[in-house]
Backbone as a printed PyTorch tensor [residue, N CA C, xyz], in Angstrom:
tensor([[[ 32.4770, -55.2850,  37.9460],
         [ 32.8080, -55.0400,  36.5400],
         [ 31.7940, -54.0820,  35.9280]],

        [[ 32.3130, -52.8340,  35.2240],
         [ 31.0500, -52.0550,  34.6080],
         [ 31.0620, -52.7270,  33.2850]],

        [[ 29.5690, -52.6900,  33.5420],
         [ 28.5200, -52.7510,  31.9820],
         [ 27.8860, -52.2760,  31.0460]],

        [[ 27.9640, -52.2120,  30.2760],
         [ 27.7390, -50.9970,  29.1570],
         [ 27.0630, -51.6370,  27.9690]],

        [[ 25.9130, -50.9230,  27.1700],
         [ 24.9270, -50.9680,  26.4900],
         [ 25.7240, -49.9880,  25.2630]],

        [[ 25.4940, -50.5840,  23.9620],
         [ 26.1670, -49.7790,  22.8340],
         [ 24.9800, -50.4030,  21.7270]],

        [[ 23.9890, -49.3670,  21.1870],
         [ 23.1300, -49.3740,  20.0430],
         [ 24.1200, -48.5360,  19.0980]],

        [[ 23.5190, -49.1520,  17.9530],
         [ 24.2320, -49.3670,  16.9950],
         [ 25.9500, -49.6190,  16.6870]],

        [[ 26.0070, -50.7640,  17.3590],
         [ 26.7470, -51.7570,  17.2100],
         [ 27.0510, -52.4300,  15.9440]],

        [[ 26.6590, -52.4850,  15.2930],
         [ 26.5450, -53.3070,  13.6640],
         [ 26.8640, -52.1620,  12.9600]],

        [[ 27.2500, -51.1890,  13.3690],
         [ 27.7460, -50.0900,  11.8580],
         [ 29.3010, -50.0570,  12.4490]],

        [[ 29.4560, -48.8450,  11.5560],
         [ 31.1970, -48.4360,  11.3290],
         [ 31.6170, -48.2440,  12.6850]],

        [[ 30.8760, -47.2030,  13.0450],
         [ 31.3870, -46.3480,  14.8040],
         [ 31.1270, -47.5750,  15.8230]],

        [[ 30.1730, -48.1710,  15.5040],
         [ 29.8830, -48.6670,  16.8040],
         [ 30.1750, -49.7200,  16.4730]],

        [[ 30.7200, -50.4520,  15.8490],
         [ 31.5640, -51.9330,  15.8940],
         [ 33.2080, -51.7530,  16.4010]],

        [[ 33.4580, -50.6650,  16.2160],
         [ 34.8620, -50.3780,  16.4670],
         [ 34.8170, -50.3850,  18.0110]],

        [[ 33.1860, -49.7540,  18.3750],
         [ 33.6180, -49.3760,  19.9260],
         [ 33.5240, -50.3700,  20.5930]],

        [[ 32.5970, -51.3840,  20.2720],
         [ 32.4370, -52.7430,  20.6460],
         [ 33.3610, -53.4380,  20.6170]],

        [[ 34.4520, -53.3830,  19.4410],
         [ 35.7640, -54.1290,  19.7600],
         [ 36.8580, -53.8620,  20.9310]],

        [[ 36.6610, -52.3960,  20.8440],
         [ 37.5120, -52.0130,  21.8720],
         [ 36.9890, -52.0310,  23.4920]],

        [[ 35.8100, -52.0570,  23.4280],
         [ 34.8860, -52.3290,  24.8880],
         [ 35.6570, -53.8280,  24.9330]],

        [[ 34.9550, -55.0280,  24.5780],
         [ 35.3110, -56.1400,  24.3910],
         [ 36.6020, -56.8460,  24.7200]],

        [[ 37.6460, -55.7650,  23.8530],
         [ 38.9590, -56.0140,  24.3850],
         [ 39.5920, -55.7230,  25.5700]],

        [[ 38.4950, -54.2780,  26.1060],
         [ 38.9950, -54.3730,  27.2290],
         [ 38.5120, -54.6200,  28.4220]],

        [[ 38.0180, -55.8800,  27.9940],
         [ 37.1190, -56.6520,  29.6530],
         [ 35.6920, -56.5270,  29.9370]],

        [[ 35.5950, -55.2300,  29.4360],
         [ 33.8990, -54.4630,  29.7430],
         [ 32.9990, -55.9260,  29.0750]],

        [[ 31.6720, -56.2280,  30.0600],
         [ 31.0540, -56.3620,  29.4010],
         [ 29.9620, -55.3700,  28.9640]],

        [[ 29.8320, -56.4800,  27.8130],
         [ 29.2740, -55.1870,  26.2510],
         [ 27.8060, -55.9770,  26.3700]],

        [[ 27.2930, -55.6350,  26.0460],
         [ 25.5170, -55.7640,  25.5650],
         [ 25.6310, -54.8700,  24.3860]],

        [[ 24.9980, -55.2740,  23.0630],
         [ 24.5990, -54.5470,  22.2400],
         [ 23.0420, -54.6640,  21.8630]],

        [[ 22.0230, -53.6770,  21.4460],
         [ 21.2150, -53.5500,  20.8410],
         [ 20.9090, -53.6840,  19.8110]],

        [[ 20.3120, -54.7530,  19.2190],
         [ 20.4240, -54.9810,  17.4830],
         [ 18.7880, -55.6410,  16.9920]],

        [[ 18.3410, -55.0580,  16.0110],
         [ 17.3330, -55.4350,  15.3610],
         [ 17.3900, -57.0230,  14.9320]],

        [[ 16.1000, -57.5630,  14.7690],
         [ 15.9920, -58.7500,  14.6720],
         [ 16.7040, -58.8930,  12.9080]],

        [[ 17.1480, -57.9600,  11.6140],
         [ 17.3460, -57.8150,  10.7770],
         [ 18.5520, -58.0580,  10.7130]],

        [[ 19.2480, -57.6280,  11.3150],
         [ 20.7690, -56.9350,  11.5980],
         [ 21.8110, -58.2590,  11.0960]],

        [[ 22.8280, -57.8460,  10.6920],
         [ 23.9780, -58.8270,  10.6880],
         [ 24.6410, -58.5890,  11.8300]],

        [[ 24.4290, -59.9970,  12.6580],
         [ 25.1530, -59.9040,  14.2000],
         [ 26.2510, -60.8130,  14.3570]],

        [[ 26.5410, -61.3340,  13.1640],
         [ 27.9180, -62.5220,  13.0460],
         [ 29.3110, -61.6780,  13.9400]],

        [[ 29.4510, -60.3930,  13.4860],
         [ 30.9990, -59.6400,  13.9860],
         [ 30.4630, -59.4490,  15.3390]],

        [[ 29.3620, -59.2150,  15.8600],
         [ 29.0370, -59.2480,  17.4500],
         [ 29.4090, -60.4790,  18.1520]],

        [[ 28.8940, -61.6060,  17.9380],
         [ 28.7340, -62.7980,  18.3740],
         [ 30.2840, -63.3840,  18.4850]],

        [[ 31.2120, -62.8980,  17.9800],
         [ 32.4640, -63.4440,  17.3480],
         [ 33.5100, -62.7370,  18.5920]],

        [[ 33.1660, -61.3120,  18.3990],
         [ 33.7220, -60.7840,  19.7510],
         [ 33.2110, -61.1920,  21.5000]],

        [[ 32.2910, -61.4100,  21.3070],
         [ 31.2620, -61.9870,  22.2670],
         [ 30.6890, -61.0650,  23.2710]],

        [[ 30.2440, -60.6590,  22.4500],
         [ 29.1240, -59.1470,  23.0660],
         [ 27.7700, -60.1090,  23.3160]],

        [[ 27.3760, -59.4830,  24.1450],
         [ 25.6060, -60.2080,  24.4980],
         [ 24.9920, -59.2440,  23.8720]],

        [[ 23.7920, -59.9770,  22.6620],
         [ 22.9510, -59.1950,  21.9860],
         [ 21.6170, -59.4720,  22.3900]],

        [[ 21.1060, -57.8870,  22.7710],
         [ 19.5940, -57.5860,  22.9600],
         [ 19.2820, -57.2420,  21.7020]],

        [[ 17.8000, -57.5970,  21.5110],
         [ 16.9490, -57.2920,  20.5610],
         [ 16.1410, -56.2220,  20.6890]],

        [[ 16.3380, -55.3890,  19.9420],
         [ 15.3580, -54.1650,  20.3220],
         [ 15.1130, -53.0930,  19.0700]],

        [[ 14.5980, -52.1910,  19.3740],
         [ 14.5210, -50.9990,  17.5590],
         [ 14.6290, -49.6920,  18.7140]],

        [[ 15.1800, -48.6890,  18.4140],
         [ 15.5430, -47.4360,  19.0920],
         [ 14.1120, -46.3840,  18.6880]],

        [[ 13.6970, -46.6190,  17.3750],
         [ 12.7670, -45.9830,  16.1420],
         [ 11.3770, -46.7200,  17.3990]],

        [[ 11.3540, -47.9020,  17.6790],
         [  9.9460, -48.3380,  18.2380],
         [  9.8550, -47.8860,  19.8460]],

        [[ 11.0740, -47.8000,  20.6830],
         [ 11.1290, -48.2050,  22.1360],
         [ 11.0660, -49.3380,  22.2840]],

        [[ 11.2020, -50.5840,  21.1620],
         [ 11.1770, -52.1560,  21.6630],
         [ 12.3810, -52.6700,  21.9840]],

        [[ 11.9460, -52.7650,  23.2800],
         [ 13.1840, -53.6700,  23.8210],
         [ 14.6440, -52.4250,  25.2430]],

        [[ 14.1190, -51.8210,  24.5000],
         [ 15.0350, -50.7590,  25.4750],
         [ 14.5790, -50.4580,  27.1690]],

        [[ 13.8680, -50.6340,  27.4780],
         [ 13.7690, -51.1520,  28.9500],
         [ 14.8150, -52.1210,  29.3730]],

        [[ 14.3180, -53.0010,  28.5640],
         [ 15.1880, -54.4140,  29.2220],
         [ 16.4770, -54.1860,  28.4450]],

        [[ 17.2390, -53.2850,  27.9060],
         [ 18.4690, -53.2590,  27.2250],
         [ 19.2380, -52.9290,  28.4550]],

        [[ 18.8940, -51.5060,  28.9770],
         [ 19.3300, -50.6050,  30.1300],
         [ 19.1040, -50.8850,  31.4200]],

        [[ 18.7240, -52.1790,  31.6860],
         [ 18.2490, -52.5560,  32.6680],
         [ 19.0470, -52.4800,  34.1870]],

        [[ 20.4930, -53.3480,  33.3050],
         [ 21.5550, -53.5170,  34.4910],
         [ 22.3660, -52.7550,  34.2050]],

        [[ 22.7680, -51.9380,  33.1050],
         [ 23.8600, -51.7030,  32.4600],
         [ 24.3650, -49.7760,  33.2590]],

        [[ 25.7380, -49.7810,  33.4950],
         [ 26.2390, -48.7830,  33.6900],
         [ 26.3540, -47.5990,  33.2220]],

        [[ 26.5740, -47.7800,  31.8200],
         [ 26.7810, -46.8010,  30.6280],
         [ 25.8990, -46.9100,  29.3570]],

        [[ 25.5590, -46.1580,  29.0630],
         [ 24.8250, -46.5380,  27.3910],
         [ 25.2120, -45.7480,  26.5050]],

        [[ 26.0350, -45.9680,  25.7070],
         [ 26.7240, -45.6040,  23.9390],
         [ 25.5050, -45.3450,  23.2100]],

        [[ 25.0470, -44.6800,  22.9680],
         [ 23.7110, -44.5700,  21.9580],
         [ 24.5240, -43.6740,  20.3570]],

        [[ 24.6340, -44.8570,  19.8690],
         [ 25.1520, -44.7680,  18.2560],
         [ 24.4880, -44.9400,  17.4280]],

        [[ 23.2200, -45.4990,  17.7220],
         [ 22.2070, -45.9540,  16.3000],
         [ 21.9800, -44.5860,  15.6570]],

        [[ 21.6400, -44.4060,  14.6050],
         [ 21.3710, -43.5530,  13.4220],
         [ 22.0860, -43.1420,  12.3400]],

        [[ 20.9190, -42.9120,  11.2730],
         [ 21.4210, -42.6620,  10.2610],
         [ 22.2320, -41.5340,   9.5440]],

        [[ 23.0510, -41.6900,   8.6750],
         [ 23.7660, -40.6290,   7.7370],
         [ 22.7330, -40.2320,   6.4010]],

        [[ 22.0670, -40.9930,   5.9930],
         [ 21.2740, -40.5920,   4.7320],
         [ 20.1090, -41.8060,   5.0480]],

        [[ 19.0160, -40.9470,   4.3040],
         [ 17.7690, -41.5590,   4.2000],
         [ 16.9460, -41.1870,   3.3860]],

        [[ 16.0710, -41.9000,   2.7630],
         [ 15.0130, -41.3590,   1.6780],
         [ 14.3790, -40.3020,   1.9390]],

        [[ 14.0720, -40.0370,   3.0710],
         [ 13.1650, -38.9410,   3.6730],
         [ 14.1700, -38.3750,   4.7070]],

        [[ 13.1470, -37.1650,   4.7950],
         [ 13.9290, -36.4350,   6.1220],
         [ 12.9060, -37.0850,   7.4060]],

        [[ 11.9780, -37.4060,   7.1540],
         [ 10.9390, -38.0540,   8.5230],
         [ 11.7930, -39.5890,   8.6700]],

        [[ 12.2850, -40.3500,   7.5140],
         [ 12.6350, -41.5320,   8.2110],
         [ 14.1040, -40.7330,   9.1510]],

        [[ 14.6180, -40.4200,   8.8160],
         [ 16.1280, -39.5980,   9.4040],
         [ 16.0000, -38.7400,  10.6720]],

        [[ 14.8260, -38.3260,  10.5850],
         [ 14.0630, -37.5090,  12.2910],
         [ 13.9900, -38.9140,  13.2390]],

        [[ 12.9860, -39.7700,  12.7500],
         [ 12.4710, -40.6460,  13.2930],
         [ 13.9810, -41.6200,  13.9180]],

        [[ 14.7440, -42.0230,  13.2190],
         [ 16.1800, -42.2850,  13.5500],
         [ 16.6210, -41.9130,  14.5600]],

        [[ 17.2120, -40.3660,  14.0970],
         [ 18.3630, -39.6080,  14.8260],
         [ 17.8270, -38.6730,  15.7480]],

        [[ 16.2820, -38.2030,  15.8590],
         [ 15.7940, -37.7270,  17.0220],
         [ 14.9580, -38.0840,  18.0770]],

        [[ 13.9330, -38.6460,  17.2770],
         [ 13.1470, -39.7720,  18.2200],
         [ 13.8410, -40.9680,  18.9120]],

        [[ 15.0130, -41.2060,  17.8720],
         [ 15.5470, -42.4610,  18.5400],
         [ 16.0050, -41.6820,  19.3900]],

        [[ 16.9400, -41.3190,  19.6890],
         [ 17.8020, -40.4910,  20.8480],
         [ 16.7730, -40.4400,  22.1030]],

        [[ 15.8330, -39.3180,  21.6950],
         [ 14.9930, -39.0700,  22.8710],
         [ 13.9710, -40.2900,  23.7120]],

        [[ 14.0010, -42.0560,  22.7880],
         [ 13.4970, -42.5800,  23.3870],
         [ 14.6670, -43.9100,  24.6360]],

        [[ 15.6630, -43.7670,  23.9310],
         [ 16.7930, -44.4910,  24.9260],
         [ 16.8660, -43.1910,  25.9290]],

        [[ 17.1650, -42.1690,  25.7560],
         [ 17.2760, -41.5140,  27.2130],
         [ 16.1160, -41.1900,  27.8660]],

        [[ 14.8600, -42.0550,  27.6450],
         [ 13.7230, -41.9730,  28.4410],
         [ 13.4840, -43.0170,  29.2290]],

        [[ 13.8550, -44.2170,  28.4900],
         [ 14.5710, -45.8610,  28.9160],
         [ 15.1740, -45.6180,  29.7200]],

        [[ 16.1350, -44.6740,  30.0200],
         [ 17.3350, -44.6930,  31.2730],
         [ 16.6540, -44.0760,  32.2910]],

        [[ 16.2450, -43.2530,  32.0420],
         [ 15.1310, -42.0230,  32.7640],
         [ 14.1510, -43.1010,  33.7820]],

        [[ 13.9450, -44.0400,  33.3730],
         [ 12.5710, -44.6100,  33.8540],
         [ 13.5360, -45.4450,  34.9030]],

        [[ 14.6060, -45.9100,  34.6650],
         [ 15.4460, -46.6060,  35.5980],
         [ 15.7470, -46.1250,  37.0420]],

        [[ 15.7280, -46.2310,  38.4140],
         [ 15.4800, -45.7530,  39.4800],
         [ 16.6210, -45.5550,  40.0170]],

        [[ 18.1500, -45.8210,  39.4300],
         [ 19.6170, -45.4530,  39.1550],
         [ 19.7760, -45.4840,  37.7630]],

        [[ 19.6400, -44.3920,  36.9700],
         [ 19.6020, -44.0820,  35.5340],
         [ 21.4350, -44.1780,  35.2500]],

        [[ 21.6470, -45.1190,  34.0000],
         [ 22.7280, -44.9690,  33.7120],
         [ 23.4350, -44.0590,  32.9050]],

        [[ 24.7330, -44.0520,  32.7530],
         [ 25.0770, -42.6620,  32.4370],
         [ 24.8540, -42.8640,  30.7220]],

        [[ 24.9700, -41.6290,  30.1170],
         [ 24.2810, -41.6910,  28.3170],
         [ 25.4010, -40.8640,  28.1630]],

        [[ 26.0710, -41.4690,  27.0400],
         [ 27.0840, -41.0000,  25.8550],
         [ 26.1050, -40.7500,  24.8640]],

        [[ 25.7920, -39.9580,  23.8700],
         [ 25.0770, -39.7580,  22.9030],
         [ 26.3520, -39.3230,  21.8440]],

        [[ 26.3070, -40.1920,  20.9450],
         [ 27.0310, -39.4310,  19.4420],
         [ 25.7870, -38.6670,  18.5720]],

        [[ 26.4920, -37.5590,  18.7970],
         [ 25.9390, -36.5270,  17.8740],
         [ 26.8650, -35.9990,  16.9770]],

        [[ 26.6300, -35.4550,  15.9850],
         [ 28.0690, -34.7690,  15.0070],
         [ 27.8970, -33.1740,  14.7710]],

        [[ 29.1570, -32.5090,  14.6680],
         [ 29.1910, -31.1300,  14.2600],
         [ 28.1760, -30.4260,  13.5670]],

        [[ 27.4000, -31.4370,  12.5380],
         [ 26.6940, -30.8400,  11.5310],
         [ 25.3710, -30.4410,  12.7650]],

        [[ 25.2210, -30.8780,  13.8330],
         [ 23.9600, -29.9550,  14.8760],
         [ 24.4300, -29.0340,  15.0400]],

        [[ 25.3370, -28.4940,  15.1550],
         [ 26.0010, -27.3320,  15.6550],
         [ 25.6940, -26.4560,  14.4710]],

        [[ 26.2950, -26.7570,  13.0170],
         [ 26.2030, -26.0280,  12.0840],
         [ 27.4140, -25.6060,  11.5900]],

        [[ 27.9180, -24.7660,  10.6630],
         [ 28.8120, -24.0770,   9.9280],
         [ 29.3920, -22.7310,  10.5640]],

        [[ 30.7060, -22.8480,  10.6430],
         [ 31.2180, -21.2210,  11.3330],
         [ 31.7560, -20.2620,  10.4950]],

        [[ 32.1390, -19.2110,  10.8720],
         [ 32.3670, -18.5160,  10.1750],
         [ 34.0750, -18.4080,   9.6020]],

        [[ 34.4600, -17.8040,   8.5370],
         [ 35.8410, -18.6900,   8.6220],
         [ 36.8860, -18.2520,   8.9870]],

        [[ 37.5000, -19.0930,   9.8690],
         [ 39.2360, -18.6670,  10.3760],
         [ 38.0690, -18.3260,  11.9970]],

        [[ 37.3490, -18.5610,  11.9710],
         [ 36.7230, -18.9620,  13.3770],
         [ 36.6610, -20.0180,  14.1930]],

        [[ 36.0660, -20.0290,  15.6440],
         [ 36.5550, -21.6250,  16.2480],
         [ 34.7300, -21.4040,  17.1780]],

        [[ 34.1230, -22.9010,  16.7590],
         [ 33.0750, -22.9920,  17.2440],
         [ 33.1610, -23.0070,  19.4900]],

        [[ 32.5120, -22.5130,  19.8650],
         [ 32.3200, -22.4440,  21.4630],
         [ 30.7090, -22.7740,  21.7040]],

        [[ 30.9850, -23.5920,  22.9000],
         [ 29.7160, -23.6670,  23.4110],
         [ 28.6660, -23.0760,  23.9400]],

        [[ 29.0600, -21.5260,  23.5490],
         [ 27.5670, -20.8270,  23.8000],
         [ 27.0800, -20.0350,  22.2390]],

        [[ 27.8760, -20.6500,  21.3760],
         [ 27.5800, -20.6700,  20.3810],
         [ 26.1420, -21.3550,  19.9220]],

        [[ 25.2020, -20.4750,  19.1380],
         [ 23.6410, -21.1340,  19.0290],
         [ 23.7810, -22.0400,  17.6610]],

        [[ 23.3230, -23.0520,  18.0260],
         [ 23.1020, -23.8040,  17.1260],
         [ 22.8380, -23.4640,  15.6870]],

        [[ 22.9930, -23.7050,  14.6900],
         [ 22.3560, -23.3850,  13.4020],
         [ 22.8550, -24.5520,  12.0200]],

        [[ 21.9660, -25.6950,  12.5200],
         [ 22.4780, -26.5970,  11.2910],
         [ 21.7240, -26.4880,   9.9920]],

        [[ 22.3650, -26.9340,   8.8400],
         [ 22.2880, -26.4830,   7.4830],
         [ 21.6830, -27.5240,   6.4580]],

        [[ 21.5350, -28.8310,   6.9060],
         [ 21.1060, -29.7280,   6.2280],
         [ 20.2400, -30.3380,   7.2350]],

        [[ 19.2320, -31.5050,   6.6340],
         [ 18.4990, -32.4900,   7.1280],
         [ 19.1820, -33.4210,   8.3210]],

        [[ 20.3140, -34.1340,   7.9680],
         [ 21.2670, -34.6680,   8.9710],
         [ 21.7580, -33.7910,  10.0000]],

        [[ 21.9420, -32.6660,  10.1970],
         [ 22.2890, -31.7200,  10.9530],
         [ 20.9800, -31.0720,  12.0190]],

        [[ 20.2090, -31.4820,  11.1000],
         [ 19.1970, -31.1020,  12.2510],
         [ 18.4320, -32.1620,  12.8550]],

        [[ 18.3110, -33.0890,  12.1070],
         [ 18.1480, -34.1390,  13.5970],
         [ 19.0550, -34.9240,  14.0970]],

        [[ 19.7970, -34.8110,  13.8940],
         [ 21.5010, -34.7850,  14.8370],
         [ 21.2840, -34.1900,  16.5060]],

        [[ 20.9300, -32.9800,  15.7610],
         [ 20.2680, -31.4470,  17.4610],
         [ 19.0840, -31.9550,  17.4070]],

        [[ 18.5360, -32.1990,  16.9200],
         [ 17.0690, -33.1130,  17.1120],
         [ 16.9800, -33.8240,  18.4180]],

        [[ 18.2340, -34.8850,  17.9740],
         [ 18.8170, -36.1160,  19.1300],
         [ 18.8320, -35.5580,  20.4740]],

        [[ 19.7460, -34.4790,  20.4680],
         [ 20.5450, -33.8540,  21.5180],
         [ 19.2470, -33.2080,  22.3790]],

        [[ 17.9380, -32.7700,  21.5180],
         [ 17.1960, -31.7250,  22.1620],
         [ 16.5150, -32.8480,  23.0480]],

        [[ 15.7170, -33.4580,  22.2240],
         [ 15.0560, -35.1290,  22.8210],
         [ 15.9090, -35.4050,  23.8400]],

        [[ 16.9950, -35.9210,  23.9630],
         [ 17.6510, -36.3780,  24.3690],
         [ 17.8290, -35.5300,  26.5510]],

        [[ 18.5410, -33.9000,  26.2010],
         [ 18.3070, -33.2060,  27.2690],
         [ 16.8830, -32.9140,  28.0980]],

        [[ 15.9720, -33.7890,  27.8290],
         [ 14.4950, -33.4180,  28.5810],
         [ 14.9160, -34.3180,  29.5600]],

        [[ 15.3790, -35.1670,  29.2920],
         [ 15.7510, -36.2040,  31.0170],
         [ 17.2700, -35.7240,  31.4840]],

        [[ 18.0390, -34.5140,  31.2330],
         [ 19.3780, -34.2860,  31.8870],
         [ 19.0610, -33.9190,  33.1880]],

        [[ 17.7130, -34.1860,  34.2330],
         [ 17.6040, -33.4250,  35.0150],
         [ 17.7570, -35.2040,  35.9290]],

        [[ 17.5770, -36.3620,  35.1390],
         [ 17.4230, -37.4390,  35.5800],
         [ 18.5810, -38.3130,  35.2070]],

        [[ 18.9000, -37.8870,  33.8790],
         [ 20.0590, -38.9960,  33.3630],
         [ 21.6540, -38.2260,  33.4890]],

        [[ 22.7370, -38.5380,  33.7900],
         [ 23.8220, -38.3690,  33.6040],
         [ 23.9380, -37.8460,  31.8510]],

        [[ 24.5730, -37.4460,  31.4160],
         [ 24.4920, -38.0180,  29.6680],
         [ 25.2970, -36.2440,  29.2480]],

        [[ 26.3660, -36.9240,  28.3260],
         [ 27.1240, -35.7530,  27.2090],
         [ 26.9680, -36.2900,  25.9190]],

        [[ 27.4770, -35.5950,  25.4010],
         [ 26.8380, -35.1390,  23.7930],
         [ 28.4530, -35.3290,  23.2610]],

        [[ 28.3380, -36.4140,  22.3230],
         [ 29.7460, -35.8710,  21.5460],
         [ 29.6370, -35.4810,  20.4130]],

        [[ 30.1090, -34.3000,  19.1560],
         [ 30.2580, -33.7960,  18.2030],
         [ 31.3630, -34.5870,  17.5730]],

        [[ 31.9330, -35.3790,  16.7670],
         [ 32.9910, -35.5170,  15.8990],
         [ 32.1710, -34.7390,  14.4310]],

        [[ 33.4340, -35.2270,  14.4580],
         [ 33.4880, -34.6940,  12.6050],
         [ 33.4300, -35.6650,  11.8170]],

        [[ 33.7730, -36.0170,  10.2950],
         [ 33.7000, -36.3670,   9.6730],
         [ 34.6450, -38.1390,   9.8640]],

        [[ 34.2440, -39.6310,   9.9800],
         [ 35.0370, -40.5050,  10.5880],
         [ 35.3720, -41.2900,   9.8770]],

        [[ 36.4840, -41.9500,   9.8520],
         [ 37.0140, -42.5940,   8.4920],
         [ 37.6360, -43.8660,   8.7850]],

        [[ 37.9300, -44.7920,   8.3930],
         [ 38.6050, -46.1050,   8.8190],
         [ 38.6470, -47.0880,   7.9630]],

        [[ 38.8830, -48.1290,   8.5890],
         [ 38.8100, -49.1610,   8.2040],
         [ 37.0860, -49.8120,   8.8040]],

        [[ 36.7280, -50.2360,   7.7270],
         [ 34.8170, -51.1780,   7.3940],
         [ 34.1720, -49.7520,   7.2890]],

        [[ 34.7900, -48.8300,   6.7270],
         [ 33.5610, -47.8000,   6.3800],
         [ 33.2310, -47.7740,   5.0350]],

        [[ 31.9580, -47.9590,   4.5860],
         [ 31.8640, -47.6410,   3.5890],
         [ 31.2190, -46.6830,   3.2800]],

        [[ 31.0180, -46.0060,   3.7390],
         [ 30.5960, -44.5630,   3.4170],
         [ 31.6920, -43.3660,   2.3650]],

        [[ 33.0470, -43.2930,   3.4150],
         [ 33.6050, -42.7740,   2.4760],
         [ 34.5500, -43.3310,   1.5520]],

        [[ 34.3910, -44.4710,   1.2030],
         [ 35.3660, -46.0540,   0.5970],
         [ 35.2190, -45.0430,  -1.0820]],

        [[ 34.3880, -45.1750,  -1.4750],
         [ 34.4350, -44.5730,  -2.9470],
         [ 35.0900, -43.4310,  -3.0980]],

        [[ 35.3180, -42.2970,  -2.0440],
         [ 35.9980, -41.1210,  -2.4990],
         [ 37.4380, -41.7190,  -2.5990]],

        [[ 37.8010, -42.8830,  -1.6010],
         [ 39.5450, -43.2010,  -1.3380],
         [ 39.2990, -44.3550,  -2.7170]],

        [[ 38.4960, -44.9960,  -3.3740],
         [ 38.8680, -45.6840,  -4.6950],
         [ 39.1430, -44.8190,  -5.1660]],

        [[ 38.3950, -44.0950,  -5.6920],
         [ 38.4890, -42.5130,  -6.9520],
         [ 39.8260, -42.3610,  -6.7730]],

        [[ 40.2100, -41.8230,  -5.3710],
         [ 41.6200, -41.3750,  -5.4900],
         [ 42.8380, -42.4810,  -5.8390]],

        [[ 42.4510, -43.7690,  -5.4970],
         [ 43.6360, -44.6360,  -5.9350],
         [ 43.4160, -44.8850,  -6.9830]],

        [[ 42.1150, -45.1810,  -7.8790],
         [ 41.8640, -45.3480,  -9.4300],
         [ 42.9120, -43.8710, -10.4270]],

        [[ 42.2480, -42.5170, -10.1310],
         [ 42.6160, -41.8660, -10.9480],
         [ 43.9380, -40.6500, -10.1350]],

        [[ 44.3080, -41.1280,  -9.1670],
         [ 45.7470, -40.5940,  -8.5660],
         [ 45.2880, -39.1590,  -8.7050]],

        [[ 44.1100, -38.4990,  -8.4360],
         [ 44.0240, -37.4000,  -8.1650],
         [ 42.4570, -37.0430,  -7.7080]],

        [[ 42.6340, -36.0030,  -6.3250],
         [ 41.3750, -35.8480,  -5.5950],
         [ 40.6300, -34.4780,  -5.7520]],

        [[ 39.4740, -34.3870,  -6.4710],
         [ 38.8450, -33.2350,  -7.0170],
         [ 38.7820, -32.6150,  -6.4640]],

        [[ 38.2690, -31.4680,  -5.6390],
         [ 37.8040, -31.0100,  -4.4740],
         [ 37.1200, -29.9400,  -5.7440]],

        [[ 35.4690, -29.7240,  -5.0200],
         [ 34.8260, -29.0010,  -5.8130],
         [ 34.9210, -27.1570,  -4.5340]],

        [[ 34.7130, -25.9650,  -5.8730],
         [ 34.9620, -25.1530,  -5.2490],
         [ 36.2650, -24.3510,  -5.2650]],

        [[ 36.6490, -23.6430,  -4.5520],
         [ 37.4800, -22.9670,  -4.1120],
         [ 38.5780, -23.5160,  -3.5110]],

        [[ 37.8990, -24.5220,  -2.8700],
         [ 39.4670, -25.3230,  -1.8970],
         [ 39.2440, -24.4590,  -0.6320]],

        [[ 38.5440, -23.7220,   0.0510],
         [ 38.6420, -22.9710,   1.1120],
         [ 37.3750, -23.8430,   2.2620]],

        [[ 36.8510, -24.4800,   1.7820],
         [ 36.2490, -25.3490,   2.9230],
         [ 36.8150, -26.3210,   3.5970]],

        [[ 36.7160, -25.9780,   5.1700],
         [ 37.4060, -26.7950,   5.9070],
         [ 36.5140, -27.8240,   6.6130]],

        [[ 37.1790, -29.1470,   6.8590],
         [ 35.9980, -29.8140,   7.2300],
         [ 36.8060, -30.6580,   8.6920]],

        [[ 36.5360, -31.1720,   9.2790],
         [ 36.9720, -32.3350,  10.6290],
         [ 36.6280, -33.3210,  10.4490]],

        [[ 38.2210, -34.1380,  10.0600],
         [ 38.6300, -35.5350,   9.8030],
         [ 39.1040, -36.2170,  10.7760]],

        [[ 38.1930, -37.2110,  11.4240],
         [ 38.8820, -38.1740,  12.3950],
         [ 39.4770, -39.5660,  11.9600]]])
């Protein structure tokens, strides 16, 4: 049976993936801070490790047995841009050093988002030898992740995924733009209307 390791498990993305791991047989291990609300883990019946991505605690023994590792922890906004580095790049680069140290390194999914990549030009289509150029704080340690992250591709298996912008059901991130729109039956869009964005 493959086994698979999924940090950040307790948010939007990574509870969904945990349900669907879960449902389908995999066992799941998740990574979760001693802080964390782990009630929706425990319920699906994921085995929870204790660990911080930000410290390296606990991530040895997360990746220990495990086949695959989902590395989802990090943030969308933060007071600082150092707590948001420390997150989304350091964290990255210290789970794929965890796998690295493993003597059959398991394979690394890394979620990363478009905003590393950056902004294109318009009625253009981004390609992968396209150079990076992100535009905000989140965007750059996003590629932060990814850079950390490729110093062990010579040891770890591991791709990079880009989505776009993700929406669902238990998000609350973008929950207030979809009240607004059911409160006042109409959706502002600031600007021109010519910015295009990627909605999953």
């Amino acid at each position: 049976m493959q086994r698979v390791l999924v940090t950040g498990a307790t948010g939007f993305i990574g509870g969904h993936l945990t349900e669907a791991l879960v449902g389908s047989g995999i066992a799941t291990s998740c990574l979760v801070r001693s802080t964390s609300d782990t009630n929706r883990l425990s319920e699906l019946g994921a085995t929870l490790v204790e660990g911080d991505v930000t410290k390296a605690v606990g991530l040895d023994e997360a990746v220990a047995d495990v086949d695959v590792v989902f590395h989802l922890a990090g943030l969308t906004m933060a007071l600082s841009k150092a707590e948001m580095m420390q997150a989304n790049a350091e964290g990255a680069g210290l789970v794929a050093a965890a796998c690295a140290r493993r003597e059959s390194p398991p394979t690394l999914i890394l979620l990363s988002s478009v905003a590393a990549a950056g902004v294109t030009a318009r009625e253009s289509i981004r390609v992968e030898t396209d150079l990076e150029s992100p535009v905000s704080d989140y965007g750059r340690s996003k590629r932060g992740g990814e850079l950390a992250a490729a110093r062990f591709a010579d040891r770890v298996p591991m791709t990079f995924v880009r989505p776009g912008i993700i929406f669902g059901p238990r998000d609350r991130l973008t929950l207030p733009i979809f009240q607004t729109i059911a409160m006042s039956g109409i959706h502002p869009v600031v600007g021109l209307g010519r910015t295009k964005l990627a909605m999953l």
